[in-house]
C-alpha positions in Angstrom: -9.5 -26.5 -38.4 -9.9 -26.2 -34.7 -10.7 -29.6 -32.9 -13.7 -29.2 -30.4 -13.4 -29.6 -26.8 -16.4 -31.8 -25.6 -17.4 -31.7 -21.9 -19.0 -34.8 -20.1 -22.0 -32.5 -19.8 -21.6 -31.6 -23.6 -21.8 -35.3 -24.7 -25.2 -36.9 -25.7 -26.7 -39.2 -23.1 -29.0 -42.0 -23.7 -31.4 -43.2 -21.3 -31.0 -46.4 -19.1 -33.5 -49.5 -19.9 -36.4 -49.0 -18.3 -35.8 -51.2 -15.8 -32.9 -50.1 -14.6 -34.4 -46.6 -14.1 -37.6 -48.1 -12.3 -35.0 -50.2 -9.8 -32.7 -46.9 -9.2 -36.3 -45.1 -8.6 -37.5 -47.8 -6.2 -34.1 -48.1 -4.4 -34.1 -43.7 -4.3 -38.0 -44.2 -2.4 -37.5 -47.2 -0.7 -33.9 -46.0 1.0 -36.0 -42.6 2.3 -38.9 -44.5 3.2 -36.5 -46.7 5.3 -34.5 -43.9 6.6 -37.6 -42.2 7.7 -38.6 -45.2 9.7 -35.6 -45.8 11.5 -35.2 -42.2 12.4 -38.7 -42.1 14.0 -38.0 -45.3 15.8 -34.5 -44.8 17.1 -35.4 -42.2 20.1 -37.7 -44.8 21.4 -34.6 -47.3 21.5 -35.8 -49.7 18.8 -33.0 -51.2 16.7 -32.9 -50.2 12.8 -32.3 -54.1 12.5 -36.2 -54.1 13.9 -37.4 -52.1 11.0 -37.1 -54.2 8.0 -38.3 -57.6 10.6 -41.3 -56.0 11.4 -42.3 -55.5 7.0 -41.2 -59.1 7.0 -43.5 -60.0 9.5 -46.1 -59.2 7.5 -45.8 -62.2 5.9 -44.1 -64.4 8.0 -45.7 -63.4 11.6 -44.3 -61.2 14.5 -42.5 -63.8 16.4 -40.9 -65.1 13.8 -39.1 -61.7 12.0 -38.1 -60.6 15.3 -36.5 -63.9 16.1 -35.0 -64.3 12.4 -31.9 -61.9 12.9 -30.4 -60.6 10.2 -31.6 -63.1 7.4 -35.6 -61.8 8.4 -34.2 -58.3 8.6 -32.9 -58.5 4.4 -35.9 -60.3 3.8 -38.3 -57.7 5.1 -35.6 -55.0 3.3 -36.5 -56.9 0.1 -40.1 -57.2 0.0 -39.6 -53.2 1.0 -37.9 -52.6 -1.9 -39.8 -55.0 -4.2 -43.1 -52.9 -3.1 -41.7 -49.2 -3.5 -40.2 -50.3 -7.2 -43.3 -51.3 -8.2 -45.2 -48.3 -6.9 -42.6 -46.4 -8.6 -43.3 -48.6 -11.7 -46.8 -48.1 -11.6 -46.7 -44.8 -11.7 -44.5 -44.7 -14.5 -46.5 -46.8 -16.9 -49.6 -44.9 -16.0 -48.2 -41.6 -17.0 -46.8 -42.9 -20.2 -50.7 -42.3 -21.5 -51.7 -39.8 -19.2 -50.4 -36.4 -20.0 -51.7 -34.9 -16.7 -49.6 -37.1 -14.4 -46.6 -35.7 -16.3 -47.5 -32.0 -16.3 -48.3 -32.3 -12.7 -46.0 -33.8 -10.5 -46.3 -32.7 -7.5 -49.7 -32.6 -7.2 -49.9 -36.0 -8.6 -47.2 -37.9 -7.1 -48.5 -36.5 -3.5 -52.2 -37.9 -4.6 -50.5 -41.0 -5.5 -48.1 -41.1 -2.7 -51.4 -40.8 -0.5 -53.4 -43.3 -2.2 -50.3 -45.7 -1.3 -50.2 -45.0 2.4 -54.0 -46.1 2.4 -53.6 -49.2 0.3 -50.5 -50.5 2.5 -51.3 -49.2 5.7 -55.1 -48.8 6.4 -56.0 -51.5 3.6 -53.5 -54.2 3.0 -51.6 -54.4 6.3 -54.2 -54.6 8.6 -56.4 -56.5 6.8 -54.8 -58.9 5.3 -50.9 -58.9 7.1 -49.7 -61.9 9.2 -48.8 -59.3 12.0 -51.0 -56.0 12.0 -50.9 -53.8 13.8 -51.3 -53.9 17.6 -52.7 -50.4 17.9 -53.5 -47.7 15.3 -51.0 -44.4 16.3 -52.1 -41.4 15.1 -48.7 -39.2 15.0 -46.9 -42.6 13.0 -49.3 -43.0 10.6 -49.9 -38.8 10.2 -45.8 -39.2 9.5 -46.3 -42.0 7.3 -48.7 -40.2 5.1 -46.5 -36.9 4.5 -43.2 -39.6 3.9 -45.3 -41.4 1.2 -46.2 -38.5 -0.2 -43.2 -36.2 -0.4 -40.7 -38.6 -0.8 -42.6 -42.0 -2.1 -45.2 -40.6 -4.7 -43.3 -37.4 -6.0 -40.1 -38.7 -6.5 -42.5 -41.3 -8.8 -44.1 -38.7 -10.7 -41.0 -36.5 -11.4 -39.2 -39.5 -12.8 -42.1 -40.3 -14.8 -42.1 -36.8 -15.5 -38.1 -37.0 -16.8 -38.3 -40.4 -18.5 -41.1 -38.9 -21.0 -40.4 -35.7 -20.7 -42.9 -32.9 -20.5 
């Protein structure tokens, strides 16, 4: 009898709980989403620090994120997080009964991703944000819309797409 050899790759995976896929999928969206924002901001010298204060002050006012140092700064990085896992969880309870979110991931996930840049940042933000926006900037919010797209609603969809499979 010859003993078998088995790979890592060869050996059956199970899936992680649920939510531990949903957190790595908001933490995967939320990190790019982040990234994105500091990279647009940095040529115009604003401080990455400044990013994740100025999602806090939507709740807690300008003045006071930007003067909160680092303790505003991981608050506004936690409601950032807290927001892209749930869209990410969203989708993926939607597309546990819809086949056509599955099937079509890219399509889907860029609707979806679109439909979340409107909700956040023409709807929610604005309207309803202790610190909107002082002035509406075409190019950012242009930017905005392809990042929630490409890298907020797809990378939903395919890991809806991989957690049920085709």
């Amino acid at each position: 009898m010859k003993a078998t050899v088995r790979t890592a790759l060869s050996l059956p995976r199970e899936r992680p709980a649920t939510w531990v896929w949903l957190l790595l999928g908001g933490l995967a969206v939320g990190s790019l989403d982040l990234v994105f924002a500091i990279a647009w901001w940095a040529p115009s010298g604003t401080a990455p620090i400044r990013i994740p204060q100025s999602i806090a002050s939507w709740v807690i006012g300008r003045d006071a994120a930007f003067a909160g140092g680092m303790t505003t700064a991981l608050f506004g990085a936690l409601l950032h997080y807290y927001v892209m896992t749930a869209i990410v969880a969203i989708y993926h309870v939607a597309a546990r009964d819809n086949p056509v979110l599955r099937r079509r991931p890219l399509l889907m996930g860029a609707l979806y991703g679109a439909l979340w840049f409107t909700v956040i940042h023409v709807i929610a933000v604005p309207m309803f944000s202790a610190a909107p926006p002082r002035r509406f900037l075409l190019d950012w919010n242009l930017a905005c819309l392809l990042v929630h797209m490409v890298a907020v609603g797809i990378p939903a969809a395919l890991m809806a797409r991989r957690w049920y499979g085709r």
